[in-house]
C-alpha positions in Angstrom: 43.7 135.5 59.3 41.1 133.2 60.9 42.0 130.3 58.8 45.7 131.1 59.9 44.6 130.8 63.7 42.3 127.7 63.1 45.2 126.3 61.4 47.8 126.9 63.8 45.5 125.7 66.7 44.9 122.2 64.6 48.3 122.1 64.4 49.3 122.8 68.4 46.7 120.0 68.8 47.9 117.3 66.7 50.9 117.7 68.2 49.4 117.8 72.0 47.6 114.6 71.0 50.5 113.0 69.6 52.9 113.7 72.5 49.9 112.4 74.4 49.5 109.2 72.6 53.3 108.8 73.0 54.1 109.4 76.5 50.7 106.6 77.2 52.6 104.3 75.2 55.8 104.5 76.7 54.9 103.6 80.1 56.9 101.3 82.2 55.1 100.6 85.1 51.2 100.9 86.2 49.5 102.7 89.2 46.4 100.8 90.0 44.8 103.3 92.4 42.1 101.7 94.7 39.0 101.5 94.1 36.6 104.5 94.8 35.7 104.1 99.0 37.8 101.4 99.5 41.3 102.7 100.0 43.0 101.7 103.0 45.9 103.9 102.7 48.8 101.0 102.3 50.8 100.7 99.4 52.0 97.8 97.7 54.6 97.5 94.8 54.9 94.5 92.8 57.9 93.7 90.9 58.1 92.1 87.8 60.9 90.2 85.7 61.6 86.5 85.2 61.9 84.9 81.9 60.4 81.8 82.6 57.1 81.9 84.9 55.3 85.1 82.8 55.4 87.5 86.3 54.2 90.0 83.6 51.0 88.2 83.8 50.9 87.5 87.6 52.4 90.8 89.2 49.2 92.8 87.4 46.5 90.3 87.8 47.5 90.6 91.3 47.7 93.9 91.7 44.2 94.8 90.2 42.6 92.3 93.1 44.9 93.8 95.8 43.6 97.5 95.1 40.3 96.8 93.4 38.7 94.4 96.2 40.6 95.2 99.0 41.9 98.8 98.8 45.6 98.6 98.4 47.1 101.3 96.2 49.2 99.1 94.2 52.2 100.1 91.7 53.2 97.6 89.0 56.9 97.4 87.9 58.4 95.4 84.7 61.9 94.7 83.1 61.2 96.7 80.2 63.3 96.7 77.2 66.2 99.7 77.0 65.6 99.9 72.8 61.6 99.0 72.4 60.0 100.5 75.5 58.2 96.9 75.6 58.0 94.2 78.3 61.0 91.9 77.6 62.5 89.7 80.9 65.0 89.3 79.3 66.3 92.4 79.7 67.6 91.4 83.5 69.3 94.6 84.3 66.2 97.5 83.7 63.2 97.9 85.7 62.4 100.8 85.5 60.4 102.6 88.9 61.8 101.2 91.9 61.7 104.5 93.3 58.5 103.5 94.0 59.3 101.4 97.5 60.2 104.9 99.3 56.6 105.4 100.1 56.0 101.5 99.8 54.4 99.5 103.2 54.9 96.0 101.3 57.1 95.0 98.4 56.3 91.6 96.4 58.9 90.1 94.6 59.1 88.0 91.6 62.1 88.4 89.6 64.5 86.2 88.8 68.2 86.9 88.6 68.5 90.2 87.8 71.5 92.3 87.4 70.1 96.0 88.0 72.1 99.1 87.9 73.1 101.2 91.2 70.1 104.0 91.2 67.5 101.0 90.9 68.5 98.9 93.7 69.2 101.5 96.0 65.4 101.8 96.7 65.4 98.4 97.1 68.2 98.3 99.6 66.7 101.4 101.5 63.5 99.3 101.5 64.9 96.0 103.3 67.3 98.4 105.8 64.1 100.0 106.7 62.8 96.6 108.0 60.1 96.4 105.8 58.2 93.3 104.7 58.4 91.6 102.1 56.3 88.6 100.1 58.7 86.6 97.6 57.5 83.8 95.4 58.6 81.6 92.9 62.0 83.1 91.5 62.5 85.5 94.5 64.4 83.0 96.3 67.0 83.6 93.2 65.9 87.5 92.5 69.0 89.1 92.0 72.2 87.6 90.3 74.9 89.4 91.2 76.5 92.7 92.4 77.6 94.5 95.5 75.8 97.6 95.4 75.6 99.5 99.2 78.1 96.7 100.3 75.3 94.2 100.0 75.4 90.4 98.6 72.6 90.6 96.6 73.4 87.2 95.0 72.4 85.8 98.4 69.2 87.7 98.8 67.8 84.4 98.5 68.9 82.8 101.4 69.4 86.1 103.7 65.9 87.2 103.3 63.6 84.6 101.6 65.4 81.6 103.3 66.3 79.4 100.5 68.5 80.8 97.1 67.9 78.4 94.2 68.5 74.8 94.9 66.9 72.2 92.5 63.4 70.9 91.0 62.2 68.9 93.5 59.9 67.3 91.2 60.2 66.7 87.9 60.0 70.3 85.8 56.7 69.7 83.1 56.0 66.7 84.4 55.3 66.1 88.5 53.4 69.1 90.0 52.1 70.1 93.3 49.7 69.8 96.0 50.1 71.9 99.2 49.5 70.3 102.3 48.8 72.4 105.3 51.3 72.2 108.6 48.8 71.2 111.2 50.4 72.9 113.7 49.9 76.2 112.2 47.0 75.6 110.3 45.0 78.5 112.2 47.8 81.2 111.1 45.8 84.0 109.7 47.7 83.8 106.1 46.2 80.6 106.2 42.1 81.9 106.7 40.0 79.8 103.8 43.1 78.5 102.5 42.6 74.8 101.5 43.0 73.8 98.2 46.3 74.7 95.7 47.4 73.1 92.9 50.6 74.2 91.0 51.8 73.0 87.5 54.8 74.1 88.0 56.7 71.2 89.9 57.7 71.4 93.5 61.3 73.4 94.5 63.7 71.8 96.5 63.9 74.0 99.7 67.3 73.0 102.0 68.7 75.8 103.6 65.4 77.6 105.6 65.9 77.3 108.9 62.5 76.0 110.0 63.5 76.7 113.5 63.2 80.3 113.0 60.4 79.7 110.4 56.9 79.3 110.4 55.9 76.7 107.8 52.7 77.2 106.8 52.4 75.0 103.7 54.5 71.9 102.3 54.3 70.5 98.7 53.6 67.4 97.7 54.9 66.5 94.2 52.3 64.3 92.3 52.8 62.2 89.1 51.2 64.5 86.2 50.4 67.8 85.9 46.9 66.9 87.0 45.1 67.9 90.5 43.6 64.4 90.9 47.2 62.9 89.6 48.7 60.6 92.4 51.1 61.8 94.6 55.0 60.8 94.1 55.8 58.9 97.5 60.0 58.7 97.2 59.6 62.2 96.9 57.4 63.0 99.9 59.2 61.8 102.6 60.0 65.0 103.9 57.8 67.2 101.7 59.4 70.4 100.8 58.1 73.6 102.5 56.3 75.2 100.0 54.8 78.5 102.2 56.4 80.0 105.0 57.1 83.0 107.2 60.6 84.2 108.5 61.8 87.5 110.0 65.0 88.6 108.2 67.7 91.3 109.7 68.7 94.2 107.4 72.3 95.1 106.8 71.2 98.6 109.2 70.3 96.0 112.0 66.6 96.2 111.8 64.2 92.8 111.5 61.6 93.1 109.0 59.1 89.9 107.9 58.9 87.9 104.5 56.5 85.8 103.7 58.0 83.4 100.9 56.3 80.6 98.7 58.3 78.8 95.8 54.8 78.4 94.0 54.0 81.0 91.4 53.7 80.5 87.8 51.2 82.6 86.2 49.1 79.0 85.6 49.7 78.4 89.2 47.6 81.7 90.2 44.0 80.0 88.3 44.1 78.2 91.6 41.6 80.9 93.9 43.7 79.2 97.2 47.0 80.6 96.0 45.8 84.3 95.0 43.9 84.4 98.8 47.4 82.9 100.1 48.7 86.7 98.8 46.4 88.2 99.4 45.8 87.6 103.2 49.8 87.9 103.3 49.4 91.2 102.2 47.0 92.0 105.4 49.2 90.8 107.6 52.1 91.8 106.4 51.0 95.9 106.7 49.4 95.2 110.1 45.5 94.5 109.1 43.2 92.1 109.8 43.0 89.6 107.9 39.5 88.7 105.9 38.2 85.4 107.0 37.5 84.4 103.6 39.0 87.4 101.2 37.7 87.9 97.6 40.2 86.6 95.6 38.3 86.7 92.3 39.5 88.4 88.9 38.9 92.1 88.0 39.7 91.3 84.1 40.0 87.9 82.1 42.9 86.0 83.0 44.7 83.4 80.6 47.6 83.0 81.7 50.9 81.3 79.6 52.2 78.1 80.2 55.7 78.4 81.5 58.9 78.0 79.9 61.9 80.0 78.5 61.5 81.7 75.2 64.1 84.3 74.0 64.0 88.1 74.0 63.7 88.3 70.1 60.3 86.4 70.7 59.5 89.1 72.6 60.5 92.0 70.8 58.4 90.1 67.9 55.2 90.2 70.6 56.0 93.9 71.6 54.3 93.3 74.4 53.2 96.9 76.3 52.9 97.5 80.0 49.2 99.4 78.9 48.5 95.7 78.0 47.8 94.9 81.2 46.2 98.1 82.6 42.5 97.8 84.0 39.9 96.9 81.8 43.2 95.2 79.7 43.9 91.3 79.6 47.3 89.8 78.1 48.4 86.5 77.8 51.9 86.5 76.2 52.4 82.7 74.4 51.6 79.2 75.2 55.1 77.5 74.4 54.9 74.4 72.0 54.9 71.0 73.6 52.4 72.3 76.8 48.7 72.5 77.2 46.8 75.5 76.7 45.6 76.6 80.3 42.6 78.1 80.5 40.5 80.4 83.2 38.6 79.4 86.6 
């Protein structure tokens, strides 16, 4: 009879452990809670989801600084394949989570022309009508691709919230990157404290629509000849540089004004460069109303390594089978270097 018990508990156990083991490896999103006595009680939910510039990579490096070092509670979204369970951007119309922004105080955006079903951007909808703010970078200015849901033109996002939708490459895409030069005339803005120094691989946007009347420009970029910091800048192309940081207010649908902050840097290599993660960083403080450090500790929690840039396919990445856990603390990913581009390696 006590063999029969022993038995039966095993067995109730295994099967615990296993559902266990599955549910951890079906996650779709991470909760990076803050670090013990530093919690600040503000909440910050990154979004994930671009095929070319490995946000996969950026949007949790990011979020382990945000709540490890500085006490934001920080939730971590993905586009996460419907079949696999894995990370795949190319799956442009799941990210799972989004729920997430009801109880949000800042919302970071990376995505890049997604096409998300009704009951996922309706917490992003109720997010912007709420006036909330919002930092957008690289893709953001092209985050969503189409649709109409709540009788909003989510195709022109871009332009409505971030200031610009996708124009052009500026400078030349693998070949010219980017220096950012600081606007003199706001180069005491707080997002701007111990900000000095950014290089970008990826090349330089061409930003024509933001109304720098109502803007605050904070950074421009200058597009230089390699993808080298010490390369020479490109002069037929600097003359007007290209804002490359900015703040804007932005009016909701529901009438309210809520605050973005926008840069059209952010490649996963771009974020090795310490100036750009503080440039988010002290965003995020004054975005949700706090001081902003004079120098904030912008350095990694885990190893990052991130990918070069460039488009691969969605087979590639069911082939990877890359998980969200991945990623999690204590966890360091890089997805693939593509052929043809250097290997980019850690500060």
């Amino acid at each position: 009879m006590k063999k029969r018990c022993y038995a039966a508990t095993a067995f109730a156990f295994a099967v615990c452990f296993l559902s266990t083991v599955t549910s951890l490896h079906a996650a779709d999103h991470l909760v990076f809670e803050p670090a013990e006595g530093k919690a600040n009680g503000k909440h910050i939910v990154l979004i994930s989801g671009d095929e070319e510039y490995r946000t996969e990579e950026s949007c949790p490096m990011l979020g382990k600084i945000l709540s490890q070092t500085h006490g934001f509670k920080c939730t971590v979204l993905f586009a996460i394949d419907k079949e696999t369970g894995g990370i795949n951007p190319y799956q442009i119309d799941n990210i799972p989570g989004t729920e997430a922004l009801n109880d949000a105080d800042l919302m970071i955006l990376a995505t890049r022309w997604r096409v998300l079903p009704d009951d996922q951007l309706d917490p992003i909808l109720k997010f912007i009508n709420a006036g909330k703010p919002i930092i957008a970078y690289r893709t953001a200015t092209h985050a969503f691709k189409s649709g109409h849901y709540g009788d909003y033109d989510w195709a022109n996002f871009g332009i409505n919230v971030v200031g610009e939708n996708w124009h052009s490459h500026h400078g030349k895409h693998k070949v010219e990157g980017g220096r950012a030069v600081i606007v003199e005339d706001n180069a005491n803005h707080p997002i701007l404290n111990d900000v000095a120094d950014i290089y970008t691989p990826s090349d330089i946007y061409g930003v024509v629509h933001l109304d720098e009347s109502a803007a605050t420009v904070l950074l421009r970029g200058m597009v230089i000849q390699h993808l080298d910091p010490a390369a020479p800048p490109v002069d037929a192309k600097n003359d007007p540089m290209m804002p490359l940081a900015w703040l804007k207010p932005y009016e909701a649908p529901s009438g309210k004004t809520g605050q973005c902050v926008a840069t059209t840097a952010g490649a996963a290599v771009d974020f090795r460069s310490e100036d750009l993660r503080r440039l988010i960083v002290n965003a995020s403080y004054f975005l949700t109303g706090m001081d902003v450090p004079k120098s904030a500790d912008v350095s990694f929690i885990d190893p990052y390594v991130p990918s070069f840039y460039g488009f691969e396919t969605g087979k590639l990445y069911r082939q990877r089978d890359l998980r969200v856990e991945e990623f999690d603390l204590g966890s360091s990913a890089t997805v693939f270097t593509p052929k043809g581009t250097f290997a980019p390696v850690a500060n």
